[in-house]
C-alpha positions as CSV (number, residue, x, y, z in Angstrom):
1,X,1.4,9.9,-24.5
2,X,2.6,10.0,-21.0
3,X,2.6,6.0,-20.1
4,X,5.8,4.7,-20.5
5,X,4.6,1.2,-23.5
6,X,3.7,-1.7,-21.9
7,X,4.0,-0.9,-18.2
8,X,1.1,1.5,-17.2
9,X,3.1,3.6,-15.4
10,X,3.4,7.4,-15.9
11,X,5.7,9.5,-14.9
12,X,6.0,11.7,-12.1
13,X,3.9,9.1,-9.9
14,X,4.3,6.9,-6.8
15,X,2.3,4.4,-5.3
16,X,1.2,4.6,-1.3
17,X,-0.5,2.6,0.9
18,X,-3.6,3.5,2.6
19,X,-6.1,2.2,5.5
20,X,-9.1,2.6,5.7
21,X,-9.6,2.7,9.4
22,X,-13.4,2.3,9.9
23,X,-13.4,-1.0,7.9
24,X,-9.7,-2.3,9.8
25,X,-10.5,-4.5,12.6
26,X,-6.5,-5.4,12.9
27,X,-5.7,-8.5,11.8
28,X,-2.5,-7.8,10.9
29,X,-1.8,-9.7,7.8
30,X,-0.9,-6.6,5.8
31,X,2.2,-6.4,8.4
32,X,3.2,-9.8,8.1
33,X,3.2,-9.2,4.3
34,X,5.1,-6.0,4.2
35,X,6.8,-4.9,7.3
36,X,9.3,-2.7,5.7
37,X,6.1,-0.4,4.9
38,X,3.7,-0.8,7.4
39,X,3.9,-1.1,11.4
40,X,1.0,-2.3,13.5
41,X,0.2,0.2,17.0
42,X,0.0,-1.3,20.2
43,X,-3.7,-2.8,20.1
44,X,-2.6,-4.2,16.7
45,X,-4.3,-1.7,13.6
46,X,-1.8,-0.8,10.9
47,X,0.2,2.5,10.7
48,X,1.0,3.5,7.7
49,X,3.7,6.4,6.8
50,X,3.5,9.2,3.6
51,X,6.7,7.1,2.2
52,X,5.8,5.9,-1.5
53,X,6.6,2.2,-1.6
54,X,9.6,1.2,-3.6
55,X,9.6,-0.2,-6.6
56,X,10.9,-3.4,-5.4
57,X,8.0,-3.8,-2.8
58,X,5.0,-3.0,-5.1
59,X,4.4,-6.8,-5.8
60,X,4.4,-7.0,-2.0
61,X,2.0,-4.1,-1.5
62,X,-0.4,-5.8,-3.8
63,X,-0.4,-8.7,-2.5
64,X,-1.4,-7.6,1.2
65,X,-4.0,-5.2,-0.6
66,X,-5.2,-8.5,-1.7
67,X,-5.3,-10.4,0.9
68,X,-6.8,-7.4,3.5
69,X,-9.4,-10.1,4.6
70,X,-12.0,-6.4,5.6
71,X,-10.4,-4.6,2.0
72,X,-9.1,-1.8,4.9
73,X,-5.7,-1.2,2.5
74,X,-5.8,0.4,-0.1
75,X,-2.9,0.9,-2.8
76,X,-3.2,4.5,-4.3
77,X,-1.1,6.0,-7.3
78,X,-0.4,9.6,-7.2
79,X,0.5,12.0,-9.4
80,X,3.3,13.9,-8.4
81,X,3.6,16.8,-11.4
């Protein structure tokens, strides 16, 4: 089995953000959230790099997935084997 018990994580993965920029309509909560991830353009929509977020900012990332009042981020695991 590849999960590491109890956690749900596999190995060989990362999480990154996404947007989805046809639903974005910029509010800009996901900055305020998690600025060390995601920068907002000059008209205020959401740029997003390839960087996986770090460990220590996944609760973060969830939380402004969350809280995306237009569901426009998206928090993606992938596989890197």
């Amino acid at each position: 089995m590849s999960a590491r018990a109890g956690t749900g994580l596999r190995r060989g993965g990362s999480h990154h953000l996404r947007v989805n920029p046809i639903d974005c309509v910029a509010h800009g909560m996901c900055h305020e959230l998690l600025p060390e991830q995601i920068a907002l353009d000059e008209w205020g929509y959401p740029v997003i790099g390839d960087d996986p977020v770090p460990p220590g900012l996944l609760a973060l990332a969830r939380q402004a997935v969350q809280t995306c009042p237009t569901r426009a981020l998206l928090l993606e695991r992938r596989r890197t084997e």
